[in-house]
C-alpha positions in Angstrom: 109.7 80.5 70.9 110.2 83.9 69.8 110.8 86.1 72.6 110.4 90.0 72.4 110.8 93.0 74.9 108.1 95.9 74.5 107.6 98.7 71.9 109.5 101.5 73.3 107.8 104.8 73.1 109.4 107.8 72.0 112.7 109.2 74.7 111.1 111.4 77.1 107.8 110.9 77.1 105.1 109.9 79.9 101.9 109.0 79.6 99.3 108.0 82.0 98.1 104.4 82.2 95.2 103.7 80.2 93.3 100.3 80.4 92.3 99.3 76.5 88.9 100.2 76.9 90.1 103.8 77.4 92.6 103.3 74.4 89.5 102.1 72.3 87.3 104.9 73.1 89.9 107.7 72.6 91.2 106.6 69.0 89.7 107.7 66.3 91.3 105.6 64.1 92.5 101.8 65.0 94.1 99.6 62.0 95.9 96.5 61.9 99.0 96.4 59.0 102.3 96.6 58.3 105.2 99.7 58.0 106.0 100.7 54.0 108.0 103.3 54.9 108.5 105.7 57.6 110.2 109.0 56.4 111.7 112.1 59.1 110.9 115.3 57.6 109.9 119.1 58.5 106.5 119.7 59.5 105.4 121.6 56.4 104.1 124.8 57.9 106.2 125.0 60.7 109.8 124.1 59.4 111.4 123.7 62.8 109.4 120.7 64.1 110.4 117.5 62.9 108.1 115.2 61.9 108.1 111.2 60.6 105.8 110.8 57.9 104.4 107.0 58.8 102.9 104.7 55.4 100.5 101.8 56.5 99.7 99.3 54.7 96.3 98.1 56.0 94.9 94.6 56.5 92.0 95.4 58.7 90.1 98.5 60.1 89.0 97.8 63.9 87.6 101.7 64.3 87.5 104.4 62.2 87.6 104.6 58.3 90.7 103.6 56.8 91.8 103.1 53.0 94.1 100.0 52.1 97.0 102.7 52.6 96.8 105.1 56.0 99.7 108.0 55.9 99.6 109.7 59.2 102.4 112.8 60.4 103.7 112.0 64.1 105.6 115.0 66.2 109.0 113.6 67.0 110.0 116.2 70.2 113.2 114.2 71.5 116.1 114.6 68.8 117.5 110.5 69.9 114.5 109.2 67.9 115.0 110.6 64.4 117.7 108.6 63.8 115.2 105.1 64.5 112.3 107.5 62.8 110.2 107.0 66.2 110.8 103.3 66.3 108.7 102.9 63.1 110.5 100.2 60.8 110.0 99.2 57.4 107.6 95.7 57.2 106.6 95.6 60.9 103.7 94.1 61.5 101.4 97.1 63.5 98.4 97.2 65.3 97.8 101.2 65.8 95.1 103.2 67.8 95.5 106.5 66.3 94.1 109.7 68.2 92.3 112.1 66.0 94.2 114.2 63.2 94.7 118.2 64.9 94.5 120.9 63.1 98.4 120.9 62.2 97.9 117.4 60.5 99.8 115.4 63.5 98.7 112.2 64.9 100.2 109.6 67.4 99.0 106.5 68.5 96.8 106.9 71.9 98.6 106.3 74.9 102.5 106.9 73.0 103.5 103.1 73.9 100.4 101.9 74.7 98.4 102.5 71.8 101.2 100.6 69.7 101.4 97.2 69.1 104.0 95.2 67.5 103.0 91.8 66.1 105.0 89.0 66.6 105.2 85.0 65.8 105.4 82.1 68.1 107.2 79.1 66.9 104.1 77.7 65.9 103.5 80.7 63.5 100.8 82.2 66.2 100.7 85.7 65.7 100.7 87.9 69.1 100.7 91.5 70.0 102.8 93.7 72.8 102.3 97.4 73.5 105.1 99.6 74.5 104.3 98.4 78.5 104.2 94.5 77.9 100.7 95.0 77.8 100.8 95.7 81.2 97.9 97.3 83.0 95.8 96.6 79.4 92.8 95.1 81.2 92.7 96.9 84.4 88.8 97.4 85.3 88.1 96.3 82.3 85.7 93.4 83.5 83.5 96.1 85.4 83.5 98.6 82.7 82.3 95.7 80.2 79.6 94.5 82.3 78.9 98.5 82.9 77.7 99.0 78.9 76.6 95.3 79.0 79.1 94.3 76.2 79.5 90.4 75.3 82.8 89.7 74.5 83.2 85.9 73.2 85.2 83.2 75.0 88.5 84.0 73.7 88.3 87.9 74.2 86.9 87.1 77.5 89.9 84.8 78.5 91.7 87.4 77.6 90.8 89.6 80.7 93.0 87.3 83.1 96.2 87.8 81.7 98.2 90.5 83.5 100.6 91.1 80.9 102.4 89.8 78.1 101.9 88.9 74.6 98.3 88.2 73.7 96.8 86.5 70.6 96.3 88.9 67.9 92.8 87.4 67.3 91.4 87.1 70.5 92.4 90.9 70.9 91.3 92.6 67.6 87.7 90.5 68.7 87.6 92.5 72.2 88.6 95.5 70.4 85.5 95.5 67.9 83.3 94.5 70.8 84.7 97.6 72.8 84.5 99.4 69.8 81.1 98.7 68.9 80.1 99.0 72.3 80.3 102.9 72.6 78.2 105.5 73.7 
């Protein structure tokens, strides 16, 4: 059995707990693929802020439009994470809700931590996903807020909703993201 600790966010940084619901609504952008290359480099109008320059290769769009290739420029403001270019590595299997593109060209996923997913196999070649927080907090009033917009998650993303944390199956969990995401008002 494969066994993996969370995605660490970027040094420094705190973000408030969001349940995946919130996540959902508040990307603008939420794909499913894997790292071809992740690249630090100056933000090209202002020279001063460093930046890692993030290639997706993408297997499935859950929100959002998205090509078979996403580029996206994320702020890196603590100087210990250029060296691991944000925790972004080559081949990882993602799943990443992006927040909207600002006006400077700079993206991150929603949440820091929690908006990032890395995707792991069992031993029995399952595939899994674990944010930042072990998933932790994911699914907090999310039963109530379902039922609130009268979504109807099936059985699996449903079962989902009693885990506390942990990894979850990547399946089960890109389901309860479309119905989230197909959900809004």
């Amino acid at each position: 059995m494969l066994v993996s600790g969370p995605l660490p966010a970027q040094h420094g940084a705190t973000t408030a707990q969001a349940n995946l619901d919130q996540l959902v609504q508040q990307a603008h952008t939420i794909v499913h693929g894997y790292v071809v290359s992740a690249v630090m480099e100056p933000h090209p109008q202002f020279s001063n802020l460093q930046t890692v320059v993030v290639t997706i290769k993408v297997e499935r769009a859950l929100k959002g439009s998205a090509g078979t290739t996403l580029v996206f420029r994320q702020f890196v403001w603590d100087a210990r994470d250029v060296p691991t270019l944000a925790g972004y590595r080559k081949s990882e299997e993602l799943l990443l809700f992006l927040g909207p593109v600002s006006e400077y060209g700079l993206t991150s996923p929603v949440g820091l931590e929690q908006g990032r997913f890395r995707i792991l196999r069992d031993a029995k070649g399952n595939r899994t996903a674990i944010n930042g927080r072990a998933n932790l907090g994911l699914f907090d009033q999310l039963p109530s807020a379902i039922a609130a917009r009268g979504l109807a998650p099936s059985p699996e993303a449903a079962a989902l909703l009693t885990q506390p944390r942990g990894p979850l199956p990547l399946t089960a969990l890109e389901d309860l993201i479309q119905t989230l995401a197909g959900g809004q008002k």
